[in-house]
VEXLO-290604 format. One record per residue: residue number from 1; residue in one letter; x, y, z of N, C-alpha, C in turn. Coordinates in steps of 0.05 Angstrom, whole numbers, plus 5000, padded with zeros to 4 digits. Each point is the difference from the previous one (the first is absolute). Layout:
BEGIN
<vofi resi="NUM" resn="a" n_X="X" n_Y="Y" n_Z="Z" ca_X="X" ca_Y="Y" ca_Z="Z" c_X="X" c_Y="Y" c_Z="Z"/>
...
This chain:
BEGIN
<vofi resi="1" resn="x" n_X="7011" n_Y="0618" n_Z="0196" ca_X="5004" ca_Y="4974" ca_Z="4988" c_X="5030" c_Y="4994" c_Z="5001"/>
<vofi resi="2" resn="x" n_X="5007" n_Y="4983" n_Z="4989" ca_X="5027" ca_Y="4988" ca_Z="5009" c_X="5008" c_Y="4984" c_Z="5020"/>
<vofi resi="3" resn="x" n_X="5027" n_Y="4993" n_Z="4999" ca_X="5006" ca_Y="4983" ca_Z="5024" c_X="4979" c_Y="4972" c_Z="5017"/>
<vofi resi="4" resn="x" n_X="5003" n_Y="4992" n_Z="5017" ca_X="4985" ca_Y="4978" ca_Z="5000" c_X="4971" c_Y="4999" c_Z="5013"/>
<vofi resi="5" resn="x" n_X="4998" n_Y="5027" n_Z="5021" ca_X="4980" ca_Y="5000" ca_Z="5008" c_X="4988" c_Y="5040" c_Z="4995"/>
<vofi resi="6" resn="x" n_X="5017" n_Y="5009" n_Z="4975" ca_X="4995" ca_Y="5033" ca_Z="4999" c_X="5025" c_Y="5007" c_Z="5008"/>
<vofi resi="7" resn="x" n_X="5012" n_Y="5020" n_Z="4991" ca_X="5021" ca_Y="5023" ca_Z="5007" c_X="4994" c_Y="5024" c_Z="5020"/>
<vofi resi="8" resn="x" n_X="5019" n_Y="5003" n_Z="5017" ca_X="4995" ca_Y="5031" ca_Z="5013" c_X="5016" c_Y="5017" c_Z="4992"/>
<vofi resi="9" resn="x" n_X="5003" n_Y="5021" n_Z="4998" ca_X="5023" ca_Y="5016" ca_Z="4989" c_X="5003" c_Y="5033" c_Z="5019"/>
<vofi resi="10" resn="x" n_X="5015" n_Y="5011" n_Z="5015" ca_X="5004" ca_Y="5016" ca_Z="5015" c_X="5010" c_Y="5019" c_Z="4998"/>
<vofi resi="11" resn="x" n_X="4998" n_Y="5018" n_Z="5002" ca_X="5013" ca_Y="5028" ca_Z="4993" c_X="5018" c_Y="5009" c_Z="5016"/>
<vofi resi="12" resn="x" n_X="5024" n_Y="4993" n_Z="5007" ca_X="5017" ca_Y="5010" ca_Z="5027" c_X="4997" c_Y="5024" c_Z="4997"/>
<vofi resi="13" resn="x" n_X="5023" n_Y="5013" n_Z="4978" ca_X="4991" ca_Y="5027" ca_Z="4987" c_X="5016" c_Y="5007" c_Z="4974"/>
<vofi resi="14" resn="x" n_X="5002" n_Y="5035" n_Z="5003" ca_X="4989" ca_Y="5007" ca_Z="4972" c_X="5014" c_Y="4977" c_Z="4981"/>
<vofi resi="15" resn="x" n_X="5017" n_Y="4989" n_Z="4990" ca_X="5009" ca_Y="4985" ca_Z="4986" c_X="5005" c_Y="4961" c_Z="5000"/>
<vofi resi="16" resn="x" n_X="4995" n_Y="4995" n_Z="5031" ca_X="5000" ca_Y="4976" ca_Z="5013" c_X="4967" c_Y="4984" c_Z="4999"/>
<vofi resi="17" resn="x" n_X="5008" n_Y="4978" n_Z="4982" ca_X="4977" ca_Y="4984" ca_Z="5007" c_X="5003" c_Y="4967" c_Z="5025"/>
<vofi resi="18" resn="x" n_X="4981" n_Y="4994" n_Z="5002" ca_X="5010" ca_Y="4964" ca_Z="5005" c_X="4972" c_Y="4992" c_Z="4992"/>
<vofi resi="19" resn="x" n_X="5000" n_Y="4969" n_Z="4997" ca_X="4986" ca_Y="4989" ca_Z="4987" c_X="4990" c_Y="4966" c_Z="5010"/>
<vofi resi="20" resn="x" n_X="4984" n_Y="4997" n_Z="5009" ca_X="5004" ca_Y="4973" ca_Z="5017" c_X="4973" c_Y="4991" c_Z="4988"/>
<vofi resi="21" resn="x" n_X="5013" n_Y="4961" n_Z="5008" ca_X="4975" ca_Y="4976" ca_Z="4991" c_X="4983" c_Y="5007" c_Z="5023"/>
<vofi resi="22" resn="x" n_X="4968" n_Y="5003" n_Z="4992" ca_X="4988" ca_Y="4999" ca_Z="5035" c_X="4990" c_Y="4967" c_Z="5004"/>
<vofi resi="23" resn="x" n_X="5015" n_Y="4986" n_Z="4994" ca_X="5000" ca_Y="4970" ca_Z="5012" c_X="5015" c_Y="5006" c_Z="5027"/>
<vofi resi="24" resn="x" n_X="4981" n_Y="4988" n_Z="5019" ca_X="5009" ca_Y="4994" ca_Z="5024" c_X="5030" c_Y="4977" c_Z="5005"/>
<vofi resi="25" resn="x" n_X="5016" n_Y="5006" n_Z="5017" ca_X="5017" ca_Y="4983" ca_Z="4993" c_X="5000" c_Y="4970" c_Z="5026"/>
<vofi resi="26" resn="x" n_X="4979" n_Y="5008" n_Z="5010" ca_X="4980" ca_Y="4973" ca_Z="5017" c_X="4978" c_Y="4992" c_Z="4985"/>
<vofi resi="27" resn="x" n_X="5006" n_Y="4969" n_Z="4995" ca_X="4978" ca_Y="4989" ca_Z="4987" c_X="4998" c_Y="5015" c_Z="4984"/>
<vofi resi="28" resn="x" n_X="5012" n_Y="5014" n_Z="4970" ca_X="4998" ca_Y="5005" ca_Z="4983" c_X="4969" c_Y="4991" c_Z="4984"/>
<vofi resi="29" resn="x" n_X="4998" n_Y="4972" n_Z="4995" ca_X="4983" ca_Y="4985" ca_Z="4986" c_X="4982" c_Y="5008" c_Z="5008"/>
<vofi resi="30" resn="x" n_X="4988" n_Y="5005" n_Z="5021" ca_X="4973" ca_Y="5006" ca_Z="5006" c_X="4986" c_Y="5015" c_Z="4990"/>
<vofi resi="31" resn="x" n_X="4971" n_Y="5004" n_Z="4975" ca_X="4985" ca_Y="5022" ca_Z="5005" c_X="5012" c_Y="5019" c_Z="5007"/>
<vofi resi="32" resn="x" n_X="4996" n_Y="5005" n_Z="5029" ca_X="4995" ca_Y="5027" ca_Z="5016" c_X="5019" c_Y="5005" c_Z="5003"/>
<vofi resi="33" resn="x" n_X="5026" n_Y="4990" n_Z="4996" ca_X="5035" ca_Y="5021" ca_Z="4999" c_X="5001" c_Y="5017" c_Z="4982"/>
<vofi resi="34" resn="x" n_X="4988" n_Y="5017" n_Z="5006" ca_X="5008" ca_Y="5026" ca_Z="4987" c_X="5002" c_Y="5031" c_Z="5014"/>
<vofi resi="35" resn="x" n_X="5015" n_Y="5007" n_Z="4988" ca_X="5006" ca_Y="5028" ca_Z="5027" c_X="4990" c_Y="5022" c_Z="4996"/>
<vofi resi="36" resn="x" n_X="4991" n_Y="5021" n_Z="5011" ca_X="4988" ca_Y="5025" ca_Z="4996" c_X="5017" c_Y="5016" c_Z="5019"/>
<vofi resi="37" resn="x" n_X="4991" n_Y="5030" n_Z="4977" ca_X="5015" ca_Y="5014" ca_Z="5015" c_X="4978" c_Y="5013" c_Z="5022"/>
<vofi resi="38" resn="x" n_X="5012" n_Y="5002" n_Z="5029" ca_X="4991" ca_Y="5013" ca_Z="5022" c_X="4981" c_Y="5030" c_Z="4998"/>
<vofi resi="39" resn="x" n_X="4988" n_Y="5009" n_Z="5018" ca_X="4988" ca_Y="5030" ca_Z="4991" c_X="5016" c_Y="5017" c_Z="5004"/>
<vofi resi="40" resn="x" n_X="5024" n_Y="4992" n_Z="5016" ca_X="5016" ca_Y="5025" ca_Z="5011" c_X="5028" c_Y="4992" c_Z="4972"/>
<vofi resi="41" resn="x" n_X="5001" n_Y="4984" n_Z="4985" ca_X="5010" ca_Y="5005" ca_Z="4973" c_X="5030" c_Y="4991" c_Z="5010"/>
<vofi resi="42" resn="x" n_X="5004" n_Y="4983" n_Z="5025" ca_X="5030" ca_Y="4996" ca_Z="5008" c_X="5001" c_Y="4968" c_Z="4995"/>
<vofi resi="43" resn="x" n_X="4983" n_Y="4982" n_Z="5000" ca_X="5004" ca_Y="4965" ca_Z="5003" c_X="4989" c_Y="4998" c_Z="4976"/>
<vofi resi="44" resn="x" n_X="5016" n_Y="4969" n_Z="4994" ca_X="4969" ca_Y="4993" ca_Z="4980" c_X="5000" c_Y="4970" c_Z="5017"/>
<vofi resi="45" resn="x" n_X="4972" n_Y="4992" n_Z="5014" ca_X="4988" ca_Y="4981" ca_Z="5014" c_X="4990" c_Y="4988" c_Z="4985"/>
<vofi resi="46" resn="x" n_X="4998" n_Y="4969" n_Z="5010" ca_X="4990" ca_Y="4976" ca_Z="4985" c_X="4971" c_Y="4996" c_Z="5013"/>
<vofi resi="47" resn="x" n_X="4981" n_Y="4993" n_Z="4986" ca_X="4979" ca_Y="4999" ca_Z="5008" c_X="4986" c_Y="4971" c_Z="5017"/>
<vofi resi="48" resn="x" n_X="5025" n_Y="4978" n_Z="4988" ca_X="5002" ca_Y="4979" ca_Z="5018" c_X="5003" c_Y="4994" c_Z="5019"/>
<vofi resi="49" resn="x" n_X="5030" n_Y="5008" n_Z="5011" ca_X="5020" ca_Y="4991" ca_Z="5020" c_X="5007" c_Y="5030" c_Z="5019"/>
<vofi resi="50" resn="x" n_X="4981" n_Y="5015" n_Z="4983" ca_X="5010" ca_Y="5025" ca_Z="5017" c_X="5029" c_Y="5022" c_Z="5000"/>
<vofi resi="51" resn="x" n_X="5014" n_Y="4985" n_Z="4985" ca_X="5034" ca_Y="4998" ca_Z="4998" c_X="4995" c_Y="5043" c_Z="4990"/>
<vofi resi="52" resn="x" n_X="5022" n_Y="5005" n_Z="5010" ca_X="5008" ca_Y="5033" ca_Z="4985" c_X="5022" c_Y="4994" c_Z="4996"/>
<vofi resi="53" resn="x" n_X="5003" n_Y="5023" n_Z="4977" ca_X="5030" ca_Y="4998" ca_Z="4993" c_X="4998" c_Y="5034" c_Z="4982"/>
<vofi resi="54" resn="x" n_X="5022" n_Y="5013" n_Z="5005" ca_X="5004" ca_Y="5023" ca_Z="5002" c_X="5004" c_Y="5010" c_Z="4966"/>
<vofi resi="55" resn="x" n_X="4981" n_Y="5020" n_Z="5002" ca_X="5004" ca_Y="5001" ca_Z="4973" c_X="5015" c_Y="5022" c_Z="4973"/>
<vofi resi="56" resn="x" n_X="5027" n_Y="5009" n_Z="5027" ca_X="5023" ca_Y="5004" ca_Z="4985" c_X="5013" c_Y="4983" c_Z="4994"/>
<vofi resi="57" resn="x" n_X="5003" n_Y="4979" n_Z="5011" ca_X="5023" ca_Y="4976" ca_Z="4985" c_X="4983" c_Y="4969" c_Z="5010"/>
<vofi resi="58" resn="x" n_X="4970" n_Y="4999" n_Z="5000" ca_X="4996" ca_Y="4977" ca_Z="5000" c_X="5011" c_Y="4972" c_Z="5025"/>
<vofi resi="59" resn="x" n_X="5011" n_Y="5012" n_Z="5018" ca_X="5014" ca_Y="4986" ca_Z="5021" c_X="4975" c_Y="4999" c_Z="5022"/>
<vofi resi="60" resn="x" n_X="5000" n_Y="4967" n_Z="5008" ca_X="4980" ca_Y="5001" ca_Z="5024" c_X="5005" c_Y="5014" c_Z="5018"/>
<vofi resi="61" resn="x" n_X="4970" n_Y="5010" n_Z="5015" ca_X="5011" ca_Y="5009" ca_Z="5028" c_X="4980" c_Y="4993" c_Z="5023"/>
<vofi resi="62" resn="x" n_X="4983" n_Y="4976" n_Z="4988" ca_X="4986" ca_Y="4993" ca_Z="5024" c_X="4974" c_Y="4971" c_Z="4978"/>
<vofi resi="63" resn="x" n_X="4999" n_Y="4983" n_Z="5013" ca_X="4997" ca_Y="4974" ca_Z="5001" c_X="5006" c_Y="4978" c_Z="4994"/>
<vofi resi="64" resn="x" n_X="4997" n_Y="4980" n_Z="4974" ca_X="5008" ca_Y="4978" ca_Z="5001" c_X="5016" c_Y="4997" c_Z="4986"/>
<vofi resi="65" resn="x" n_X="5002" n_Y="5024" n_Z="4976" ca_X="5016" ca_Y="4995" ca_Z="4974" c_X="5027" c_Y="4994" c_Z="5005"/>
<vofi resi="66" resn="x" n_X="5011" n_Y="4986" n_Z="4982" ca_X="5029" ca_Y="4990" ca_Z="5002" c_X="5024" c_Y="5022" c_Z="4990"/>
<vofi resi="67" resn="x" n_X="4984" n_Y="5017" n_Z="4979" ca_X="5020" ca_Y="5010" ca_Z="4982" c_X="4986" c_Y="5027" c_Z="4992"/>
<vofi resi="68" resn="x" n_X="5018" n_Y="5012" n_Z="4991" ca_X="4990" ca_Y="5037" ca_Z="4985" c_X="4985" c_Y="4987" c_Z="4971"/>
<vofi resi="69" resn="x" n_X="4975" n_Y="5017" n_Z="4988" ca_X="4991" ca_Y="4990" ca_Z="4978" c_X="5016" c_Y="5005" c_Z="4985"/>
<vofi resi="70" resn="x" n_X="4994" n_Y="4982" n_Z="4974" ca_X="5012" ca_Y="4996" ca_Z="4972" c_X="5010" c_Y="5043" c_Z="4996"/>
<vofi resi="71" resn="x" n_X="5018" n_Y="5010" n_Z="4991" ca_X="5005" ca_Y="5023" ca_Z="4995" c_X="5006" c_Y="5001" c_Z="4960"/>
<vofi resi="72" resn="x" n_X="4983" n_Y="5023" n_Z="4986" ca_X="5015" ca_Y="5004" ca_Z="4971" c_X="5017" c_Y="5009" c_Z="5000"/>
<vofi resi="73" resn="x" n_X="5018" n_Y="5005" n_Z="4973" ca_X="5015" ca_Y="5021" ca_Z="4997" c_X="4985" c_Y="5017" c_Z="4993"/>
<vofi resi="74" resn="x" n_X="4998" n_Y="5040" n_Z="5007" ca_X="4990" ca_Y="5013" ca_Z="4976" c_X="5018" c_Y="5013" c_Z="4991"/>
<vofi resi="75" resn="x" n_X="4995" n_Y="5015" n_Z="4984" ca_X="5009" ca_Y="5031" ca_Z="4994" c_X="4989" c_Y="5017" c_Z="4988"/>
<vofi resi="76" resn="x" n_X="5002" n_Y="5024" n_Z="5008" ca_X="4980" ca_Y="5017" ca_Z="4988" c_X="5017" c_Y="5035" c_Z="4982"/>
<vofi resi="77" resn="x" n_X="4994" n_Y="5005" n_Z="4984" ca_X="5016" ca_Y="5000" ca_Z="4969" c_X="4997" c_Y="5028" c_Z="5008"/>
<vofi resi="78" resn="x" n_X="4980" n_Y="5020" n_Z="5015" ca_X="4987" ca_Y="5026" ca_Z="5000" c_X="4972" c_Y="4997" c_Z="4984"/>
<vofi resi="79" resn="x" n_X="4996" n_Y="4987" n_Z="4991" ca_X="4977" ca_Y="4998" ca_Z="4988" c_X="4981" c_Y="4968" c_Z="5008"/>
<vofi resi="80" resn="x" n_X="5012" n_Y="4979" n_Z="4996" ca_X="4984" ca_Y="4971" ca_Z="5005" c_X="5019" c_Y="4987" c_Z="5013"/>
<vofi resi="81" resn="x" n_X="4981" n_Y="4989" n_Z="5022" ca_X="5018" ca_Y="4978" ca_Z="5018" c_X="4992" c_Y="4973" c_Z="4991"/>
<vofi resi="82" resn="x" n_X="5027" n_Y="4990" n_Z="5000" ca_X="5005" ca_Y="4969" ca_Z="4991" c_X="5000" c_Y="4979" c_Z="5021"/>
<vofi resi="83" resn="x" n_X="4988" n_Y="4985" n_Z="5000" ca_X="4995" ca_Y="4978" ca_Z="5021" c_X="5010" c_Y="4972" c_Z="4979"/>
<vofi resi="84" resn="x" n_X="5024" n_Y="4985" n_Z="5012" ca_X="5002" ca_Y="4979" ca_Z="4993" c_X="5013" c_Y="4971" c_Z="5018"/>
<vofi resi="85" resn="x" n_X="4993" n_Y="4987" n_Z="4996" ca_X="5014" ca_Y="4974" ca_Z="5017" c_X="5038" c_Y="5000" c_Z="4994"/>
<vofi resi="86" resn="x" n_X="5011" n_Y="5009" n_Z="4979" ca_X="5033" ca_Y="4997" ca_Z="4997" c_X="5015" c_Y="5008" c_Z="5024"/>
């Protein structure tokens, strides 16, 4: 939950998170802009437009999208990671 269409949140490693809107950033509005992550666990693809975008830092790398998705801040304490828009 969160963000406008669900949150993704990534584990670079042991201490590194990222955290992205899965709103597509083509045709946002639509229903069906929303991104999933791939089986091989590297893109998260829009189910619309087809668009990938890489899901260490959310930067397209193949179709229509204009822009890298919305990104959070997190941080993570050793114990709970914080996901916030600031």
């Amino acid at each position: 939950t969160g963000g406008y269409r669900g949150i993704v949140i990534y584990h670079l490693s042991q201490y590194d998170y990222v955290a992205f809107d899965r709103a597509c950033t083509f045709d946002w509005e639509k229903d069906c802009a929303q991104t999933e992550v791939d089986e091989d666990n590297i893109f998260l693809v829009c189910s619309c437009c087809e668009s990938k975008y890489l899901i260490t830092d959310g930067s397209p790398v193949e179709g229509p999208a204009p822009r890298s998705l919305r990104q959070y801040s997190t941080y993570f304490d050793g114990t709970y990671l914080y996901v916030s828009n600031q």
